[in-house]
C-alpha positions as CSV (number, residue, x, y, z in Angstrom):
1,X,0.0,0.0,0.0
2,X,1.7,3.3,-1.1
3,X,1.8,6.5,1.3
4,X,-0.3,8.7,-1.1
5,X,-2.8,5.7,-1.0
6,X,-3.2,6.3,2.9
7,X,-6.2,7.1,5.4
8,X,-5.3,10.8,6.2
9,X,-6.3,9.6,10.0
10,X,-2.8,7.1,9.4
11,X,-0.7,9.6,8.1
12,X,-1.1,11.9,11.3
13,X,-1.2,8.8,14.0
14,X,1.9,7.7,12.5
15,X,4.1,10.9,13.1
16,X,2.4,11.4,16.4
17,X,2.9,8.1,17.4
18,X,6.4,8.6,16.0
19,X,7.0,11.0,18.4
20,X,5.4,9.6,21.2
21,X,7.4,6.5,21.0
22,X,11.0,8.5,20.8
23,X,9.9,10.3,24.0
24,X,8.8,6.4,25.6
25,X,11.9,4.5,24.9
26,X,14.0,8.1,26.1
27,X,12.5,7.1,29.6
28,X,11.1,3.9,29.7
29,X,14.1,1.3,29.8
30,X,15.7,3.1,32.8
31,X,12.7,3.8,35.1
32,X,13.8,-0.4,36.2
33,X,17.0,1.5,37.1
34,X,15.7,4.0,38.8
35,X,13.2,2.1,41.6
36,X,15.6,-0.6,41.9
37,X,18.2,2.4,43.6
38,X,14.6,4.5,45.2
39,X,13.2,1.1,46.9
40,X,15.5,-1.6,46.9
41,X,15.3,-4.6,44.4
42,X,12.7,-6.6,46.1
43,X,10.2,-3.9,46.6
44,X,10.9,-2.6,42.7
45,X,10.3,-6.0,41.7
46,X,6.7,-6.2,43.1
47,X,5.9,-2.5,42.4
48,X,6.2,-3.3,38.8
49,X,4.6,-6.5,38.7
50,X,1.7,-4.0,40.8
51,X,2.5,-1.7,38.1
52,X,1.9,-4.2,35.2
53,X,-1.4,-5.9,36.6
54,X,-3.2,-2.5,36.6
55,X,-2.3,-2.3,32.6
56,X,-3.3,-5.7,32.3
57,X,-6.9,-4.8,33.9
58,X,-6.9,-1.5,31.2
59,X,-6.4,-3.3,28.5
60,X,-9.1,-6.1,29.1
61,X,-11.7,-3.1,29.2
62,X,-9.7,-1.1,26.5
63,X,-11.8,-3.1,23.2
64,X,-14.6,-2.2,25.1
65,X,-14.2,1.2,25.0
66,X,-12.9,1.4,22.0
67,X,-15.9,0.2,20.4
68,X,-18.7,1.9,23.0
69,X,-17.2,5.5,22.9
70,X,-15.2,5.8,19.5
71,X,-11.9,5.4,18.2
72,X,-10.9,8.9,18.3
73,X,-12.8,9.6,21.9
74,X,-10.4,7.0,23.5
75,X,-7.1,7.9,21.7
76,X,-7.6,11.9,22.6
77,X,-9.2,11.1,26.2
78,X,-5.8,8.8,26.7
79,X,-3.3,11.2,25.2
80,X,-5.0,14.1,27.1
81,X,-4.5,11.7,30.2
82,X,-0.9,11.2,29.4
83,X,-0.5,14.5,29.3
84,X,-1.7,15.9,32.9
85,X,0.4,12.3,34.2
86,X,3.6,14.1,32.7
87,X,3.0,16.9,34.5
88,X,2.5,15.0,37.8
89,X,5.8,12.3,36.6
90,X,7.7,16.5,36.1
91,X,6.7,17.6,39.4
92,X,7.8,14.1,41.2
93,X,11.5,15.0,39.6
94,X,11.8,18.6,39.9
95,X,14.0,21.3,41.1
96,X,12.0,22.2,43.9
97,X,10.6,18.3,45.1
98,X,11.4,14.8,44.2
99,X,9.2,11.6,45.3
100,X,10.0,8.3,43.8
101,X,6.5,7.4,45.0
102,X,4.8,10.1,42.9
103,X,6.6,8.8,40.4
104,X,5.7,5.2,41.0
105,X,2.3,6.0,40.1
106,X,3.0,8.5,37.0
107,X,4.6,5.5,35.7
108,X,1.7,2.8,36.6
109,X,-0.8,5.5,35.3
110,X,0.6,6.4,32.2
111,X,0.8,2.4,31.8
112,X,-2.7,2.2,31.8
113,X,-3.9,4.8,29.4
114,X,-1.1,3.4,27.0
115,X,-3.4,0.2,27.6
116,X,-6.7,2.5,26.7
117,X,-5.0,4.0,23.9
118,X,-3.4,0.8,21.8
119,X,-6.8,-1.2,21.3
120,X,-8.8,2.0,19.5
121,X,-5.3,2.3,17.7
122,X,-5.2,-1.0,16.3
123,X,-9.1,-1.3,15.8
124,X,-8.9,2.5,13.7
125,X,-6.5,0.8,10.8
126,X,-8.7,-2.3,10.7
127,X,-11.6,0.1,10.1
128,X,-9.9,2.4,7.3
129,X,-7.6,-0.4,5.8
130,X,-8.4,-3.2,3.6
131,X,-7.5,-6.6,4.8
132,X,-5.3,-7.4,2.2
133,X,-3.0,-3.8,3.3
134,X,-3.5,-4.5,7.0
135,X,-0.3,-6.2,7.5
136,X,1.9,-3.5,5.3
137,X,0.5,-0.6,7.2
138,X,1.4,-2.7,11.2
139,X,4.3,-2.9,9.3
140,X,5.1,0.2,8.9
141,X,3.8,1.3,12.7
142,X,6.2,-1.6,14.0
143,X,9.4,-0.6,12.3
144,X,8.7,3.2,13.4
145,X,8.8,1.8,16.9
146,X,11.9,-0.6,16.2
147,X,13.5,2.9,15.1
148,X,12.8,4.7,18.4
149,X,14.4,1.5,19.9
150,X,17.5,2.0,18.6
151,X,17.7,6.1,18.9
152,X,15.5,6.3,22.2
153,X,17.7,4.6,25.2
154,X,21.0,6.1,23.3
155,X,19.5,9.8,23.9
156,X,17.8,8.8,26.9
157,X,21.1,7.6,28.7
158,X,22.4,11.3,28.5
159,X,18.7,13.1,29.5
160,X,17.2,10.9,31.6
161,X,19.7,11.1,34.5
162,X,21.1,14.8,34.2
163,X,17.8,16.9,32.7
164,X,14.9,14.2,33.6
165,X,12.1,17.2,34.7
166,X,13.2,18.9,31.2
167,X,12.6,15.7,29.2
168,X,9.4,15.0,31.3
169,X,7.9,18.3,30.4
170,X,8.6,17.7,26.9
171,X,6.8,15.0,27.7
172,X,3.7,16.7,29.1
173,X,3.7,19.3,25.8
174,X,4.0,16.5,23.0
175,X,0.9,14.5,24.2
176,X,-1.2,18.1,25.0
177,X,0.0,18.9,21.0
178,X,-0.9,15.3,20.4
179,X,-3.9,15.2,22.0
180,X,-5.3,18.4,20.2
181,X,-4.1,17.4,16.8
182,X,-6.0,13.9,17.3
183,X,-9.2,15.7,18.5
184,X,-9.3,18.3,15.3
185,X,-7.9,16.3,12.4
186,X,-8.8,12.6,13.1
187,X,-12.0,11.3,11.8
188,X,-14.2,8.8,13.9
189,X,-14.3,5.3,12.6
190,X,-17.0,3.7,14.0
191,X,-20.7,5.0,13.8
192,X,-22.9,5.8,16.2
193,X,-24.9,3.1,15.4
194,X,-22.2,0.6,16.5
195,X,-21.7,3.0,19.5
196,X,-25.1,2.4,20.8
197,X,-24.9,-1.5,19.9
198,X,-22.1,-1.9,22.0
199,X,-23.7,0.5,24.9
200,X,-25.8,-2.1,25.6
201,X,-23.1,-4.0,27.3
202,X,-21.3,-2.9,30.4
203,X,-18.2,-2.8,31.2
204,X,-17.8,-5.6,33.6
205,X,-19.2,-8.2,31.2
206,X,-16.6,-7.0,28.4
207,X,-13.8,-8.3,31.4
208,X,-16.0,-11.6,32.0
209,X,-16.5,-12.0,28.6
210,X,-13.0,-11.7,27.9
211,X,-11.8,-13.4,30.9
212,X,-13.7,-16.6,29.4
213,X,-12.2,-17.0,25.9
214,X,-9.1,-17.8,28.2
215,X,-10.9,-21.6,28.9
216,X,-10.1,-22.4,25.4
217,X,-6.8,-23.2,26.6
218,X,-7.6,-26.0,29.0
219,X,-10.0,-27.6,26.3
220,X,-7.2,-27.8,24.0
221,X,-4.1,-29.6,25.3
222,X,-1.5,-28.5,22.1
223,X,-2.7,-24.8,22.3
224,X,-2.2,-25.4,26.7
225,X,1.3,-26.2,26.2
226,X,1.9,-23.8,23.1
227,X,1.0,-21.0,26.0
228,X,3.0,-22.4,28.5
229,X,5.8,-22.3,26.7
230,X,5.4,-19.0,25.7
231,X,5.1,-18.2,29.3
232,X,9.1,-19.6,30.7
233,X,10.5,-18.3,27.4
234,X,8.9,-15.4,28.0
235,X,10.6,-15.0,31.6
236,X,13.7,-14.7,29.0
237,X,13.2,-11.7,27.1
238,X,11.0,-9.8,29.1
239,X,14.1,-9.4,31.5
240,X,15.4,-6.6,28.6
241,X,13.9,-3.4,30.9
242,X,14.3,-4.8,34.0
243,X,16.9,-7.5,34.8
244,X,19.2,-6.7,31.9
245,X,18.9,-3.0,32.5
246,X,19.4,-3.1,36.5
247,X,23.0,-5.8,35.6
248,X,24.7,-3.8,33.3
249,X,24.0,-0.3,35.1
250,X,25.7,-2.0,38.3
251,X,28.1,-3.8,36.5
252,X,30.1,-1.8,34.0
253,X,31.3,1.6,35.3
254,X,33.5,3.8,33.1
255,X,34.2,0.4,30.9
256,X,36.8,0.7,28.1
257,X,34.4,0.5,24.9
258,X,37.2,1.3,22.2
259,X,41.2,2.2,22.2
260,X,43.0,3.1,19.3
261,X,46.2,4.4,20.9
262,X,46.3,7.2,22.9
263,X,42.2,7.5,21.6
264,X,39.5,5.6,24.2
265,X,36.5,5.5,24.6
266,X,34.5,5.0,27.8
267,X,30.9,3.7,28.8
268,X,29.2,4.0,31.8
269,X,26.5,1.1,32.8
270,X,23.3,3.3,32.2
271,X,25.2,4.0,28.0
272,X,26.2,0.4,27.8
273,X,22.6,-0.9,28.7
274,X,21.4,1.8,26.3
275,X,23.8,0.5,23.3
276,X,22.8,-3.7,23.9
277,X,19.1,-2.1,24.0
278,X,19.9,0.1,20.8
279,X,21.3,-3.2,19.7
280,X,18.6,-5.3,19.7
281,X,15.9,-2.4,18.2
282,X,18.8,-2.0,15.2
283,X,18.8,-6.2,14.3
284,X,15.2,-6.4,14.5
285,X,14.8,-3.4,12.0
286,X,16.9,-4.5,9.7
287,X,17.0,-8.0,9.4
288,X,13.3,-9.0,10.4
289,X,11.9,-9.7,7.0
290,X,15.0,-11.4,5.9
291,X,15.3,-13.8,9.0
292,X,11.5,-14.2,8.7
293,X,11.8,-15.6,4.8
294,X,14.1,-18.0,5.6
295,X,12.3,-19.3,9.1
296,X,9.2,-20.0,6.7
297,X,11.2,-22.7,4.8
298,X,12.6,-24.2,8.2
299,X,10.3,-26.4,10.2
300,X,7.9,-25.0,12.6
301,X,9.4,-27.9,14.8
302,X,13.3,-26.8,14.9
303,X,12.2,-22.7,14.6
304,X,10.4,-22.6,18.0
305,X,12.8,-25.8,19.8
306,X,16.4,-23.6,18.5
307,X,14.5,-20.4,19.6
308,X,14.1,-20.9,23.1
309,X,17.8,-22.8,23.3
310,X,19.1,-19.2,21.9
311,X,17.2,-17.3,24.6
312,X,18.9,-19.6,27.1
313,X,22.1,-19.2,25.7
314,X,21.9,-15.4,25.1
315,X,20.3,-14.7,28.5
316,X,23.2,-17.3,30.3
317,X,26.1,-15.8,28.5
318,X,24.7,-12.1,29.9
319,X,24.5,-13.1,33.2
320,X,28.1,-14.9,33.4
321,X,29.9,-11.8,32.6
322,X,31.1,-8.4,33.2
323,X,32.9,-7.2,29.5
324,X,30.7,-4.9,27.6
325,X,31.8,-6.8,24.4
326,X,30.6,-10.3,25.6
327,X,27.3,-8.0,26.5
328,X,27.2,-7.4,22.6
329,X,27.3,-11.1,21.9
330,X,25.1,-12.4,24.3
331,X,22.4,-9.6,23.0
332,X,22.9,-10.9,19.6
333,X,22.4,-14.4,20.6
334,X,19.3,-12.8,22.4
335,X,17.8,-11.3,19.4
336,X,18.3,-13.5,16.5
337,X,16.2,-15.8,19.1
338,X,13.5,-13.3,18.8
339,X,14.1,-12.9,14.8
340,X,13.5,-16.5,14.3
341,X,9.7,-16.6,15.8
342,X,8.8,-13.2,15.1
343,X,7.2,-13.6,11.7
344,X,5.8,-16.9,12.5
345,X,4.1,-16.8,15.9
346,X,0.5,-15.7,14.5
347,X,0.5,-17.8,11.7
348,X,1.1,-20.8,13.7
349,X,-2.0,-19.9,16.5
350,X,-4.0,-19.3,12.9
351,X,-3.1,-22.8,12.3
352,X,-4.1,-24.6,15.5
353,X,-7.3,-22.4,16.0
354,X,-10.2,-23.5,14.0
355,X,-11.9,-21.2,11.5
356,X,-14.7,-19.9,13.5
357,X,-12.5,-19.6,16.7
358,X,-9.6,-18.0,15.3
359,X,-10.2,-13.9,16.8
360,X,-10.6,-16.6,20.7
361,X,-7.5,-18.1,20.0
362,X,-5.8,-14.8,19.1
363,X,-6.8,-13.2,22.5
364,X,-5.8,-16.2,24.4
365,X,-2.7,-16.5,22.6
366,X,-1.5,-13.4,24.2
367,X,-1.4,-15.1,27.7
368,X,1.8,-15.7,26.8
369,X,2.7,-12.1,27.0
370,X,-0.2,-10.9,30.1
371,X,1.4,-13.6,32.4
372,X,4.9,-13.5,31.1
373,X,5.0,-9.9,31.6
374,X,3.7,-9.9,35.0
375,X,6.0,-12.7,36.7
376,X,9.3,-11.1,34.9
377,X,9.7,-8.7,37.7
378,X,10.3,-11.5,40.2
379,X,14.0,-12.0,38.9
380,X,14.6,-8.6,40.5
381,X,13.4,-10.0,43.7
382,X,15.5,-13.2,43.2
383,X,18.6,-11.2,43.2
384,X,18.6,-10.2,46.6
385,X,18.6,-13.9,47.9
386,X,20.8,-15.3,44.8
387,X,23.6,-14.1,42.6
388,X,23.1,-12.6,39.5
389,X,24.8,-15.0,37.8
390,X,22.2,-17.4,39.4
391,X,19.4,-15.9,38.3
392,X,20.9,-15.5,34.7
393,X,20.9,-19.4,34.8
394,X,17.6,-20.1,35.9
395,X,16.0,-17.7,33.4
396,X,18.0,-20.2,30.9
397,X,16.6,-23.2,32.4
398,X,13.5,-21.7,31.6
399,X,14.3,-21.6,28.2
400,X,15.5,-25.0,28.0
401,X,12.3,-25.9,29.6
402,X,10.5,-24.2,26.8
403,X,12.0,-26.1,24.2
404,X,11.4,-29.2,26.0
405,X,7.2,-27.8,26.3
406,X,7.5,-27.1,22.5
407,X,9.1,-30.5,21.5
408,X,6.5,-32.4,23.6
409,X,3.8,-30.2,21.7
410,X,4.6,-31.1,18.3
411,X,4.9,-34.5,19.3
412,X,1.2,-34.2,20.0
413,X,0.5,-32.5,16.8
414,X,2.1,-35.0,15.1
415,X,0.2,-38.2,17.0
416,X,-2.9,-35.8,16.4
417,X,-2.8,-35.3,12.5
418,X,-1.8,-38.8,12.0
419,X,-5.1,-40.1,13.6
């Protein structure tokens, strides 16, 4: 689908969006940093599992709004939202008073109108865009956000530390401009008809309702064990923000990065962690679609099995080291890991759900991600009973146990297609 063919409501989500993402990965990656040294690692590890369970309740109610009060009500009510949270994240950091409590819950909050926000997002290019340019347009969206990856943390390891309330009330005035442009240039999707439809429902029921697709999975053993894998590899690379960010910030200080003679260059643990993140949003931009083209001639078998071994070996290698080089390896080991599934994951849950069942399957699939992200913040806790370097291990145990979840599954598959 070429630009001049686009919905005019695309063209201005995705420069705002644009933005918005720079200013979220300028910030985001080190806020793990920054409650692990306000409360203490145990206490940051259950304040943002706390933090992730109250965007996992938005987004079970975010469809649901979505579809009862407009596409473009929800996106301006949550970028208008963001934007007084900024002001209260800038006045938690600022000259005159700091609260790493305040700031707690400026991060949970803008969390969960992030969560209100994506679902009318998504749902507004399935309204304006055919189904056959759906998945060029995401496309598009996703490598804008692989892009802030890679520039975000590198910026954000200079601002965030030395001019955070400056960066934060940037923050505040891109979401106020955002939210006005979305209020008088977008265009509402969905008609008032479908409004009034969905009215008829409240609230509550849309979290019951939504709460029950999840039984699907104990009905269906392969798609039970598809999830649970998901879930220990998950534990893997969900530790990117949190354990991975809190390691190298402790670990590497003022570590020789390059020499060339009397020339060197040094990195401090908040720039290394931002160059590994960098890293991993760089590979995944650039070599997604080739990585995916060859994955779709490999068996489905030995993609998802060598996967989770590379997650275990990436995530292992990090933990068993200190050399910002070895850091660089281990990340790459790390993402080709995530190359290798990305481009297959949906059409594989499109192949075990049946027809009529498939948009079920698709919500349940995502399990994988709800409960993955919400026990990852327990490896924070872990290190204050264990060394890192044990917790680096048992992440990659979990790893190897998903690979032994995905073998078993196949095998299943397997006995199930030939009977």
């Amino acid at each position: 689908m070429k630009w001049k063919d686009w919905d005019r409501n695309l063209r201005i989500r995705l420069f705002g969006e644009g933005t918005m993402n720079f200013l979220f990965w300028s910030y985001f990656p080190f806020m793990t940093i920054f409650f692990e040294r306000s409360f203490g690692k145990d206490k940051a590890g259950l304040l943002l599992m706390a933090s992730q369970a109250f965007s996992v309740i938005a987004s079970l109610v975010g469809g649901y709004c979505a579809d009862r009060f407009g596409r473009k009500r929800m996106m301006v009510l949550a970028t208008l939202g963001q934007c007084l949270t900024f002001i209260l994240f800038a006045y938690a950091n600022s000259p005159w008073y700091t609260s790493p409590t305040i700031t707690f819950i400026s991060f949970s909050l803008l969390g969960v109108w992030g969560a209100l926000y994506w679902p009318a997002s998504h749902a507004m290019v399935a309204d304006v865009v055919s189904e056959k340019h759906r998945a060029s347009v995401f496309a598009v969206f996703y490598t804008s956000i692989n892009i802030a990856v890679v520039v975000g943390p590198i910026i954000g390891s200079f601002i965030f530390y030395s001019y955070r309330f400056e960066m934060l009330i940037a923050g505040a005035l891109l979401t106020a401009s955002l939210s006005i442009i979305l209020h008088n240039n977008l265009e509402e999707t969905v008609s008032v008809k479908e409004q009034i439809k969905e009215s008829n429902t409240v609230w509550y029921k849309s979290i019951w309702d939504e709460l029950r697709v999840y039984r699907l999975i104990a009905k269906d053993k392969t798609f039970l064990l598809f999830i649970i894998a998901g879930v220990f590899v998950a534990q893997t690379f969900m530790q990117l923000d949190i354990l991975i960010a809190v390691y190298t910030s402790e670990v590497i200080n003022n570590q020789t990065l390059i020499r060339l003679g009397d020339f060197h260059l040094s990195v401090s643990g908040e720039t290394a962690f931002a160059l590994v993140l960098a890293e991993n949003g760089l590979l995944v931009a650039l070599f997604t679609v080739f990585i995916t083209r060859i994955m779709n001639n490999v068996k489905e078998r030995k993609v998802f099995v060598t996967s989770s071994l590379m997650y275990a070996a990436g995530i292992t290698l990090y933990g068993l080291t200190e050399n910002i080089w070895i850091f660089i390896l281990a990340m790459g080991l790390f993402t080709m890991a995530e190359l290798m599934v990305v481009g297959i994951q949906e059409s594989f849950v499109a192949k075990l759900a049946p027809e009529d069942m498939r948009g079920q399957y698709f919500s349940a699939a995502s399990l994988r991600f709800t409960v993955g992200k919400l026990l990852a913040p327990l490896s924070l806790v872990l290190t204050s009973y264990f060394s890192y370097s044990h917790v680096f291990m048992l992440l990659g145990f979990f790893a190897i146990i998903s690979a032994f979840i995905y073998s078993i599954m196949f095998k299943k598959m397997e006995v199930k297609l030939s009977t």
